[in-house]
LUMMIKE-106340 format. One line per field, with one value per atom (N, C-alpha, C): atom name; residue number from 1; x, y, z. Coordinates in pm, 1 decimal. Layout:
a = (CA, ...)
k = (NUM, ...)
px = (X, ...)
py = (Y, ...)
pz = (Z, ...)
//
This chain:
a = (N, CA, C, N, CA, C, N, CA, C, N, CA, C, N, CA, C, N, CA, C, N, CA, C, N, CA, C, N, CA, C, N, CA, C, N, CA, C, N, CA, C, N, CA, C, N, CA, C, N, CA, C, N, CA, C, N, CA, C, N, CA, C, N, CA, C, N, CA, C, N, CA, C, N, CA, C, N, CA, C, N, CA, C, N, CA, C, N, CA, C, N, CA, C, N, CA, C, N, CA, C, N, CA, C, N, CA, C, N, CA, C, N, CA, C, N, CA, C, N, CA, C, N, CA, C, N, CA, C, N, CA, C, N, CA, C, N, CA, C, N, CA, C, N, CA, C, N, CA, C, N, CA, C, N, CA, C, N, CA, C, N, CA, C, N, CA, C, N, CA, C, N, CA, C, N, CA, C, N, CA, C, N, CA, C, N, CA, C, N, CA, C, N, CA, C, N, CA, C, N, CA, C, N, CA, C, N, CA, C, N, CA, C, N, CA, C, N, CA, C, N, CA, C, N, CA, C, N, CA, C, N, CA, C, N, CA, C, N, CA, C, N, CA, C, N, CA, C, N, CA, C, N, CA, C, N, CA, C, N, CA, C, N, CA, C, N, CA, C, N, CA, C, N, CA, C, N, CA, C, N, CA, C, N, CA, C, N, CA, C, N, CA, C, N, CA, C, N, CA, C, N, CA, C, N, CA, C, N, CA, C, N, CA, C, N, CA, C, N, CA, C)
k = (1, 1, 1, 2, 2, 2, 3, 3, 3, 4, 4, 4, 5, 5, 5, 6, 6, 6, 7, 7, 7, 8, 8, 8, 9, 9, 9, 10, 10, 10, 11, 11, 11, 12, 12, 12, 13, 13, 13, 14, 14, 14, 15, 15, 15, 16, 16, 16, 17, 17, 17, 18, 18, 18, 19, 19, 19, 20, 20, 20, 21, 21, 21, 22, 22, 22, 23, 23, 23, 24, 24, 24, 25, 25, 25, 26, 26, 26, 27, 27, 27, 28, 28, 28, 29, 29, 29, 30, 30, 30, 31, 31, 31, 32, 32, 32, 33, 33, 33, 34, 34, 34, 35, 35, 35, 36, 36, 36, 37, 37, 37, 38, 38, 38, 39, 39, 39, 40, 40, 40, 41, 41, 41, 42, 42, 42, 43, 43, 43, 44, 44, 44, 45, 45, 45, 46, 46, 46, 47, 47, 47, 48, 48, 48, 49, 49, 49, 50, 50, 50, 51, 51, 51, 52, 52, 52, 53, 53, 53, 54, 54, 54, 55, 55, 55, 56, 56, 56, 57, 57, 57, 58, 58, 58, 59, 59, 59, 60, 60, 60, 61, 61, 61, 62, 62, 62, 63, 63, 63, 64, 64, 64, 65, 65, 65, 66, 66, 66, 67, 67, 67, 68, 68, 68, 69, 69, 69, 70, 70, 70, 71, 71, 71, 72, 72, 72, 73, 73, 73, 74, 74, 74, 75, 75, 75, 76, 76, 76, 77, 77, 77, 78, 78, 78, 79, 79, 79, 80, 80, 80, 81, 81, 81, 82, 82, 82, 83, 83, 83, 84, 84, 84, 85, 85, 85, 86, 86, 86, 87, 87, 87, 88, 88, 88, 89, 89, 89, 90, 90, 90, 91, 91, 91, 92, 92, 92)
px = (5911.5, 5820.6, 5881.6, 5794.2, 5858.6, 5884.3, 5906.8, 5976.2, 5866.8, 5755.7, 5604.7, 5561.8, 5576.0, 5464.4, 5549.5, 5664.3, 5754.2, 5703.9, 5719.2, 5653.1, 5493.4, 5404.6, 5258.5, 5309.4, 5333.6, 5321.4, 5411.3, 5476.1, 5602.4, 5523.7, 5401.7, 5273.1, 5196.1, 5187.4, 5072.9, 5153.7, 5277.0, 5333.5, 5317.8, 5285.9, 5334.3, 5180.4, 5057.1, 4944.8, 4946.2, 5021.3, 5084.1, 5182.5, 5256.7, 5353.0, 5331.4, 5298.4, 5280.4, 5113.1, 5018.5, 4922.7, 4810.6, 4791.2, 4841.8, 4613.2, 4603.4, 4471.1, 4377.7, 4439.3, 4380.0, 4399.1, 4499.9, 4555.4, 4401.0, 4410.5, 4314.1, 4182.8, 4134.8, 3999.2, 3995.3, 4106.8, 4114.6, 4007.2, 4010.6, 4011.7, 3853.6, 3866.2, 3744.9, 3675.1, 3712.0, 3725.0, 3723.3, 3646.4, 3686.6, 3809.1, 3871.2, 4006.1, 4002.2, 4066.3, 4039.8, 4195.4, 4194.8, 4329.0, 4287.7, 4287.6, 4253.0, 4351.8, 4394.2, 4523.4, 4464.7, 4567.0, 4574.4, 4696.6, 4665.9, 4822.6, 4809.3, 4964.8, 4965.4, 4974.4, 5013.3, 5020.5, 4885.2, 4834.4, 4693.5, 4638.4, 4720.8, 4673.0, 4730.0, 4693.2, 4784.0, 4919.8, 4984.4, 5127.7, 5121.7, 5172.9, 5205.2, 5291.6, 5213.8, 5256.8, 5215.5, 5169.7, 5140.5, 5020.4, 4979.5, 4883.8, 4910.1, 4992.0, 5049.1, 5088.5, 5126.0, 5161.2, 5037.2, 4980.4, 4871.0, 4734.0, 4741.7, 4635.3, 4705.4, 4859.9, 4931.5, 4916.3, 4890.7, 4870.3, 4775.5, 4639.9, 4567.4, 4469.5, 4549.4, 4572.4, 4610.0, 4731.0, 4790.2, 4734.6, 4689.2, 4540.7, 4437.7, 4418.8, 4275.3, 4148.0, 4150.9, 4097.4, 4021.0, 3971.5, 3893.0, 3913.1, 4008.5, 4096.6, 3963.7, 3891.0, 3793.1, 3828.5, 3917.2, 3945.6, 4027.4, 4082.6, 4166.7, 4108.1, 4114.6, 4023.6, 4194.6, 4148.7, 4294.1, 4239.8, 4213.1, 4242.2, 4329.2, 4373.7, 4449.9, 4401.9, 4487.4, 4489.0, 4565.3, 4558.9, 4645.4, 4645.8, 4524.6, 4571.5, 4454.2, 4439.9, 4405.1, 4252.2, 4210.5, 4014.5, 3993.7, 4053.4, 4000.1, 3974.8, 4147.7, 4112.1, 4036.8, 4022.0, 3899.5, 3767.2, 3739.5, 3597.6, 3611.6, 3698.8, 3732.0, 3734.2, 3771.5, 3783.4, 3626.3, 3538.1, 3427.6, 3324.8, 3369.8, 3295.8, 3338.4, 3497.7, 3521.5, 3508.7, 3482.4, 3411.3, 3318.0, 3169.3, 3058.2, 3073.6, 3198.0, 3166.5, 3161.9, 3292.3, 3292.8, 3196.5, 3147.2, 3056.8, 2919.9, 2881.2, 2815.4, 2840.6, 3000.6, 3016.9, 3014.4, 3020.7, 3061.9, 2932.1, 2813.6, 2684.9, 2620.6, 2689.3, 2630.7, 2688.0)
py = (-1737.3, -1734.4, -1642.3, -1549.5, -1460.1, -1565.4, -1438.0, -1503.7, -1536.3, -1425.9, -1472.4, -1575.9, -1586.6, -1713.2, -1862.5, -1877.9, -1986.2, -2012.1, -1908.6, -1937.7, -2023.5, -1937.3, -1954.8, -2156.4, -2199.6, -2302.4, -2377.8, -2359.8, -2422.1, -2485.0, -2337.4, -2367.4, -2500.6, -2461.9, -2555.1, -2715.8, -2713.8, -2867.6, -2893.7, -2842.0, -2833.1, -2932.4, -2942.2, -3023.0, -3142.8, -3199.3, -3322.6, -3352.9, -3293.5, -3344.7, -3343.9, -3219.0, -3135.3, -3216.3, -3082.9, -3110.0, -3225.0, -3315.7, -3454.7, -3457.3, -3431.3, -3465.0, -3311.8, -3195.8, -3111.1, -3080.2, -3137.4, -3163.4, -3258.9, -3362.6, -3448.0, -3384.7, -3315.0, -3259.5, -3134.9, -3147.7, -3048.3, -3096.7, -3279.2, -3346.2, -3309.7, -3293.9, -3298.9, -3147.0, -3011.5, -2879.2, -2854.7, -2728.6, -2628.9, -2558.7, -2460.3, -2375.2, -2288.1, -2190.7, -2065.2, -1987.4, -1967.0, -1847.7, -1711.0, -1600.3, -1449.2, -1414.6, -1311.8, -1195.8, -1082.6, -1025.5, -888.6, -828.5, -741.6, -712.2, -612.1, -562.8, -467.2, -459.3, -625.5, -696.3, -695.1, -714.6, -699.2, -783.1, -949.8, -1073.2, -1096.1, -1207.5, -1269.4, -1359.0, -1392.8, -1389.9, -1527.7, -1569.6, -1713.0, -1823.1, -1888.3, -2038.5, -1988.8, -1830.4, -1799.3, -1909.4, -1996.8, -2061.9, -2191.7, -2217.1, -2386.5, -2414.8, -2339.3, -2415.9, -2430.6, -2324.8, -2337.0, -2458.9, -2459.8, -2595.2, -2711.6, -2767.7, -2840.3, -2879.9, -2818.7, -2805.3, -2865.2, -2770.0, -2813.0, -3018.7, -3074.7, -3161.5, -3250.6, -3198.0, -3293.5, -3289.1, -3200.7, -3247.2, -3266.1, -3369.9, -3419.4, -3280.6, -3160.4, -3026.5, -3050.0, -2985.9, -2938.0, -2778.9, -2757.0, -2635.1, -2609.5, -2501.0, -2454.9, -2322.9, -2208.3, -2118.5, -2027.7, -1957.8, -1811.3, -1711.5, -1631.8, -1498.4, -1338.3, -1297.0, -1212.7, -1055.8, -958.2, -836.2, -729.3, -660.7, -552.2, -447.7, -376.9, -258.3, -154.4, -24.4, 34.1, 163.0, 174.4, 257.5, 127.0, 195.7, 104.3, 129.8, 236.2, 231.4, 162.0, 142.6, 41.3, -84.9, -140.9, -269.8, -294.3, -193.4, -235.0, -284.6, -196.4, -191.4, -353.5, -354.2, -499.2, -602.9, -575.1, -703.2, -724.5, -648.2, -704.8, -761.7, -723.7, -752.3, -946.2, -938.4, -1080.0, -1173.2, -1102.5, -1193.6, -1223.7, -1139.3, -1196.8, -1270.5, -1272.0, -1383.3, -1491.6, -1529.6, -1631.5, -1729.4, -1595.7, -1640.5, -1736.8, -1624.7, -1759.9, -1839.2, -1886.6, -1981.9, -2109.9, -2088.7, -2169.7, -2193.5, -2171.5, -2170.6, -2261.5, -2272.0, -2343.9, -2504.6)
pz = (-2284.7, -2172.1, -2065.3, -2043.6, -1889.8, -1791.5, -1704.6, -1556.5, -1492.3, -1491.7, -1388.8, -1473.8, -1613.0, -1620.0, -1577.9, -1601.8, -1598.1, -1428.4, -1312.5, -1170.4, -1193.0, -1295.4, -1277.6, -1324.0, -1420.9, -1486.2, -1343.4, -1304.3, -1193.0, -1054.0, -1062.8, -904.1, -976.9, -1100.1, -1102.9, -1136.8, -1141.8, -1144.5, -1037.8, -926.1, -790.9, -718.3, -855.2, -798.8, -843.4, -895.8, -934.8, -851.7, -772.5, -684.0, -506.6, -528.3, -315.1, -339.4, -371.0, -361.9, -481.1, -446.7, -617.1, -532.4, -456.8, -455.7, -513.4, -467.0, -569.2, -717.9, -751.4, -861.8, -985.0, -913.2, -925.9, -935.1, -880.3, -927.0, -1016.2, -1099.0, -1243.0, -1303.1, -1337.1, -1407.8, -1449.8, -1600.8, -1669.8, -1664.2, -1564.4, -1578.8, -1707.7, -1760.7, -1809.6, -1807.4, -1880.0, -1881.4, -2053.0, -1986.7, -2099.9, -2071.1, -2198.6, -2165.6, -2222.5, -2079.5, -2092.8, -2122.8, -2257.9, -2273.8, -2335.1, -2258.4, -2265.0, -2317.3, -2439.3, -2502.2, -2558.1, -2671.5, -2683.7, -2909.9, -2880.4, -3022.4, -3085.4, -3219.7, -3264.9, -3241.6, -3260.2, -3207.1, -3153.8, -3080.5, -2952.0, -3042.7, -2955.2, -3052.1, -3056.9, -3228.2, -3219.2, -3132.2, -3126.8, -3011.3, -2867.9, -2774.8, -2681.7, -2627.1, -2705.5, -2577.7, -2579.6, -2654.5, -2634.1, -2491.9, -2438.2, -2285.8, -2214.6, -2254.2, -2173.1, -2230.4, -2332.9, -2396.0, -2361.8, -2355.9, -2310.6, -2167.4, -2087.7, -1924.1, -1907.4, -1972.4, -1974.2, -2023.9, -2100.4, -2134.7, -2054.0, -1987.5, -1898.3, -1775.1, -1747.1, -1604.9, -1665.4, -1762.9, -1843.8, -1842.8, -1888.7, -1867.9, -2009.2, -1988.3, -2161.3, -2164.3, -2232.5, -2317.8, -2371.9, -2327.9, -2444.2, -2549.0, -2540.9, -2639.8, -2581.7, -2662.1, -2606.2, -2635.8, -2520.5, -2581.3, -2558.9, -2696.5, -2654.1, -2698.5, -2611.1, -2648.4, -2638.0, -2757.5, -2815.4, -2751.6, -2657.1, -2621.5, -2614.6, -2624.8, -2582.5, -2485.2, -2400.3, -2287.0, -2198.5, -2056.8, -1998.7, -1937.8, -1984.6, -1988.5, -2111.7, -2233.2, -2338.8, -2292.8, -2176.9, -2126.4, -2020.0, -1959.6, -1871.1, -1931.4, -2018.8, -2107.6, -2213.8, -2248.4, -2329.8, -2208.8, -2050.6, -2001.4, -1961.5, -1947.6, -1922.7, -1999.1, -2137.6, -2253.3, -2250.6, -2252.5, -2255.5, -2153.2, -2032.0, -1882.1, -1947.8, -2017.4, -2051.9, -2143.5, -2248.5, -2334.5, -2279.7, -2181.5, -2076.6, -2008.3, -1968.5, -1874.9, -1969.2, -2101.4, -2226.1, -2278.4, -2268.2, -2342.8, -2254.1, -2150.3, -2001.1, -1990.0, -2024.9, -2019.2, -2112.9, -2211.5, -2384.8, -2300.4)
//
């Protein structure tokens, strides 16, 4: 795990402890994990922390969406394609 994500996962212990009442209205949310990479698939075990997290603020983990890129007008063009998937599946 990098250094920024070990911070990202560290804020969000931080709504179980500091802030325990926003913490509390996770509960029963949606949650998705967006990547962006350079691998073809997203790399094994990369979303266990995050379906784990999710879990532990009672969330409903709905899927990972991961696209392969390699310059950065592909990922632009791939990130909006996968906002709209988002945005339909969040809809169903």
């Amino acid at each position: 795990m990098s250094a920024q994500m070990k911070v990202f996962f560290d804020r969000l212990t931080d709504l179980v402890t500091i802030q325990k009442s926003f913490g509390r209205e996770l509960k029963g949310k949606s949650s998705f994990l967006i990547a962006i990479g350079t691998d073809e698939t997203l790399p094994e075990g990369f979303e266990i922390p995050f379906r784990l997290t999710s879990e532990y603020f009672d969330m409903n983990f709905i899927m990972s969406y991961y696209c392969q890129v390699n310059n950065l007008t592909t990922s632009l063009q791939d990130a909006k394609i996968i906002i709209e998937q988002i945005k339909a599946s969040v809809k169903q």
